[in-house]
C-alpha positions in Angstrom: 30.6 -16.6 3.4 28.5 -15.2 0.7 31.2 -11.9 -0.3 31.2 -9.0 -2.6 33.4 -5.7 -3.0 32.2 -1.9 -2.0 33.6 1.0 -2.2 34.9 3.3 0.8 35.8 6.9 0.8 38.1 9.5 2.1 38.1 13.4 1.8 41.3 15.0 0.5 42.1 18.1 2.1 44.4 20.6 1.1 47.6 19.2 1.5 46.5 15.5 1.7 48.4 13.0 0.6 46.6 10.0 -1.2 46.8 6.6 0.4 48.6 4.3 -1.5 46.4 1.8 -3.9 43.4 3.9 -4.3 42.3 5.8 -7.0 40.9 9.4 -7.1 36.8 8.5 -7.1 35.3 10.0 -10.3 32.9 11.8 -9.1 34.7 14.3 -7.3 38.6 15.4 -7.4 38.5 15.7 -3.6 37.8 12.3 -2.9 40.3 9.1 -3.1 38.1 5.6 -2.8 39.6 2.2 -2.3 37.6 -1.4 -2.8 37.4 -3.7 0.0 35.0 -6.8 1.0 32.3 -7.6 2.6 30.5 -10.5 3.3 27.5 -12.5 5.3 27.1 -16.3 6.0 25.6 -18.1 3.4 22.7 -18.9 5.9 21.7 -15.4 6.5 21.6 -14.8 2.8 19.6 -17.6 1.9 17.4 -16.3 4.8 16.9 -12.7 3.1 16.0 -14.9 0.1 13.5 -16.8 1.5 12.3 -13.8 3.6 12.0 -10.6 1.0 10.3 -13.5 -1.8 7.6 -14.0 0.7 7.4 -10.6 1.5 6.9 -10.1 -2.2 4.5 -12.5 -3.0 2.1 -11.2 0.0 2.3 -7.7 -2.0 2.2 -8.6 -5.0 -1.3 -7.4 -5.8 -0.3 -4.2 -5.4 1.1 -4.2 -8.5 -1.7 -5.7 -11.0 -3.2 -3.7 -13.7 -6.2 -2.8 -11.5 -3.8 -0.5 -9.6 -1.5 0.8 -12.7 -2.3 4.3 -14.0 -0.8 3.5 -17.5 -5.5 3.5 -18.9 -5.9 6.9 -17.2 -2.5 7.8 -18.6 -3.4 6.6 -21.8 -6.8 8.0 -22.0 -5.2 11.3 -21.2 -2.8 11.4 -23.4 -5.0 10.6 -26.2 -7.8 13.1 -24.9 -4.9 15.8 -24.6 -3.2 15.6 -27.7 -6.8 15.2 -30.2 -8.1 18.3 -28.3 -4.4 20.1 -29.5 -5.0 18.4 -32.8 -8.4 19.7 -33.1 -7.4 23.6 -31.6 -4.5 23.4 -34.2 -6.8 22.7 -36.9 -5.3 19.0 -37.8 -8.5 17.3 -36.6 -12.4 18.2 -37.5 -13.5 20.8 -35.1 -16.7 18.1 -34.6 -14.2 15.9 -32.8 -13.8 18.2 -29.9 -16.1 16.9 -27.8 -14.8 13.2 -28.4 -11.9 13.8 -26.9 -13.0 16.1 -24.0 -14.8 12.7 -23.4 -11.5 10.9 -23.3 -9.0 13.1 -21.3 -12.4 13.5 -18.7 -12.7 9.7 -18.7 -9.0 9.4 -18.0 -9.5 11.3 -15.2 -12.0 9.3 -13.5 -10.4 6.1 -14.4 -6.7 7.9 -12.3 -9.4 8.9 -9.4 -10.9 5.3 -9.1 -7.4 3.7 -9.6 -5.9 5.7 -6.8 -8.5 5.0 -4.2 -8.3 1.2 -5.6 -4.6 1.8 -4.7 -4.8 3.2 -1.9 -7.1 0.3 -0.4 -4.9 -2.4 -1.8 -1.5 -1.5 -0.7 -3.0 -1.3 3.0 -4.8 -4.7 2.7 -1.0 -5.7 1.3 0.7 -4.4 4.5 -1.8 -5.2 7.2 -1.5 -9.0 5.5 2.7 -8.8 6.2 2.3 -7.3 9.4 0.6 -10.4 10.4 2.7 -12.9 8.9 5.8 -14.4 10.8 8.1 -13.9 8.1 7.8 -10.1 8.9 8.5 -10.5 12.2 12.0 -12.8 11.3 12.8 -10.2 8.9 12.9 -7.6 11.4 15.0 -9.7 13.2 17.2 -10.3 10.9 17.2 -6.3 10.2 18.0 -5.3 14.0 21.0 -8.5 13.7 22.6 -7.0 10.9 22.2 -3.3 11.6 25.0 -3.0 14.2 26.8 -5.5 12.9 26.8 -3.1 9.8 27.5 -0.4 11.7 30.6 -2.1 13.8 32.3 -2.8 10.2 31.4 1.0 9.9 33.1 2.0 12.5 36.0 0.7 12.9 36.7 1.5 8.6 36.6 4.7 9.8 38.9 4.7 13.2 41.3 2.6 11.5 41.8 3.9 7.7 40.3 6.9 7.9 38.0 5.7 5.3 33.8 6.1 4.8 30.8 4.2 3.5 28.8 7.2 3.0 30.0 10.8 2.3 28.3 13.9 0.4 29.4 14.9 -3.1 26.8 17.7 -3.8 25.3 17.9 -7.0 27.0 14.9 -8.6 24.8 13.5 -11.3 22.2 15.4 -9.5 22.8 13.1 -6.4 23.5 14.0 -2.6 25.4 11.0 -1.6 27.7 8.4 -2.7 27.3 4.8 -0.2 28.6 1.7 -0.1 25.2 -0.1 0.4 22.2 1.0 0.9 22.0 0.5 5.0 17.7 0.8 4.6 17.8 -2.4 2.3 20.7 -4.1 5.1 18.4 -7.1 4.9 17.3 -7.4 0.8 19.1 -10.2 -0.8 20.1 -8.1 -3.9 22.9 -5.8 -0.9 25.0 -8.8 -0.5 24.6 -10.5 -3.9 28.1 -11.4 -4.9 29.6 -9.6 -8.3 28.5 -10.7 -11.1 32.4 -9.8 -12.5 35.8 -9.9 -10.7 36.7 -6.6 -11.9 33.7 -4.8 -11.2 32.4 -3.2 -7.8 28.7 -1.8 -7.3 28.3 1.2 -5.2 25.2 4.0 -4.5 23.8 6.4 -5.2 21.5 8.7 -3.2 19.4 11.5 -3.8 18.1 14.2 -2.0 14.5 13.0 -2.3 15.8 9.6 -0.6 15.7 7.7 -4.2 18.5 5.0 -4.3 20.2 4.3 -7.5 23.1 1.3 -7.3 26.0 1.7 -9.9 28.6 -0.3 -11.4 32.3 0.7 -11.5 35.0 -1.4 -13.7 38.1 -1.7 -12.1 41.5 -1.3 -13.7 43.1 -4.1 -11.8 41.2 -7.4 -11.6 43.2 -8.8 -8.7 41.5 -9.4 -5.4 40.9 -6.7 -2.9 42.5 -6.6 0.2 39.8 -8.9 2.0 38.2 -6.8 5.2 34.6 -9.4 6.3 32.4 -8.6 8.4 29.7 -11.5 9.6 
């Protein structure tokens, strides 16, 4: 088994007593988390190795410099702030025009990079539809997804405990989760910890961004070991 630690969740309520070995969760007062551990065959992760580095080396050109906008971000910055210079009377009034030249350059060079973009990232995903790797990987997502969501379950009918519950405005995030259950199959989910007395757990926003932290834990002993295949 290829294991790590995450974190689960429970809501206090008004009058709640907490469970015995957790610890209040720092983002809220009204929450008590616990660590426990998780874990898939060392197979399986060595498949969502293989799997997501193919995935990324079909799509890879999708993120050469022909498809960066750091020129046209460049050329507009520098267009931008000479034409400030120039209005503020730092720069010749003569070099007005020289930098109208630039900031309009830059934004031709974002148009054309955008459509170049735009092309290349559906070349990139028409080329993994095709490949066989895709289809193993989706596979391999529908295997792990209710397996996921069995561990899930029965954390919740048996302790009482969640993988995923809302905290508001926290840090400007929405949601605190164990894992994130899009990326079930990426190799990075079920990477082990890099420390015994650390535990990763996420963060999500409201505009669906996913933000993976890192909590140190007082006690280094083991958790309480709860696998799931």
């Amino acid at each position: 088994m290829v294991v790590r630690k995450i974190v689960v969740w429970r809501r206090l309520e008004p009058g709640d007593v907490r469970t015995p070995g957790t610890e209040l969760a720092p983002e809220s007062p009204h929450l008590e988390a616990k660590v426990v551990e998780v874990g898939v065959g060392e197979r399986t992760w060595a498949d969502c190795q293989r799997l997501w580095n193919k995935r990324d080396e079909v799509t890879a050109v999708t993120s050469s410099w022909t498809t960066r906008y750091e020129p046209a971000g460049v050329l507009l910055t520098l267009g931008g702030t000479g034409a400030i210079a120039v209005l503020l009377d730092y720069l010749p009034e003569a070099l007005r025009w020289y930098f109208a030249s630039l900031a309009g350059l830059g934004v031709g060079v974002g148009a054309l990079t955008r459509a170049r973009r735009l092309r290349v990232e559906k070349a990139a995903a028409d080329a993994w539809h095709q490949t066989d790797e895709r289809r193993e990987l989706e596979q391999l997502r529908k295997t792990l997804t209710p397996r996921w969501e069995r561990f899930v379950k029965r954390t919740r009918e048996d302790t009482g405990f969640r993988v995923d519950v809302r905290v508001g405005d926290v840090h400007d995030a929405d949601r605190l989760v164990s894992i994130d259950p899009e990326r079930i199959t990426h190799p990075d989910t079920w990477r082990p910890d890099e420390k015994p007395n650390e535990v990763r757990y996420g963060w999500v926003y409201r505009d669906g961004r996913y933000s993976e932290q890192v909590a140190e834990l007082e006690d280094s002993d083991a958790p309480a070991s709860d696998e799931e295949e």
